[in-house]
C-alpha positions as CSV (number, residue, x, y, z in Angstrom):
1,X,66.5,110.9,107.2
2,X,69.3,108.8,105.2
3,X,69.7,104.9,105.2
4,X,71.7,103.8,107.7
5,X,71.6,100.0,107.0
6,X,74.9,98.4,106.5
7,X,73.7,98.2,102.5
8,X,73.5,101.1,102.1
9,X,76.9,102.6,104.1
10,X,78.4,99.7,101.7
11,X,77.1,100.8,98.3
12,X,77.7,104.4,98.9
13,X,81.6,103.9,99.8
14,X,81.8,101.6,96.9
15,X,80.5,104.7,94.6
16,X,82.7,107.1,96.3
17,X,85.6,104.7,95.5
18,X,84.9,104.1,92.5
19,X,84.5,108.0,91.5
20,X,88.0,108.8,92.9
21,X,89.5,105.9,90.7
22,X,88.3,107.7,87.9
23,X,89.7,111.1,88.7
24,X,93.1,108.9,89.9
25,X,93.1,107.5,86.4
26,X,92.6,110.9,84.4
27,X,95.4,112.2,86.7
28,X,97.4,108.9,85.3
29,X,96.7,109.5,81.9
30,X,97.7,113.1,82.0
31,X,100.7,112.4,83.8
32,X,101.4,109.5,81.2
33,X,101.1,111.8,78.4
34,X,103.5,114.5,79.7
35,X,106.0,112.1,79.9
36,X,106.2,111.0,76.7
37,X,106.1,114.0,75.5
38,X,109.5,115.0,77.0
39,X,111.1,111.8,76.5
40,X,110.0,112.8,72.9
41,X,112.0,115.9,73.0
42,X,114.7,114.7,74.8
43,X,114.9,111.9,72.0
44,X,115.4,114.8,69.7
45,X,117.7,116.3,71.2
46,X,119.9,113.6,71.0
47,X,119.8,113.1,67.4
């Protein structure tokens, strides 16, 4: 049987949230990254 005390229920959505905030933050970066990538080429373009 899991722990069911308040503590507990606290700490593990605090881990949970913090785990998604990390894969948020990869997204970000990734996302991040492919945009300067075409602004890059779109830079280039102009030239």
């Amino acid at each position: 049987m899991g722990d069911r005390s308040p503590k507990s229920v606290q700490k593990k959505a605090g881990q949970k949230q913090s785990k998604t905030d990390g894969v948020n933050q990869k997204k970000q970066a990734l996302i991040n990254a492919q945009q300067a990538t075409k602004a890059k080429i779109a830079a280039n373009k102009k030239k």
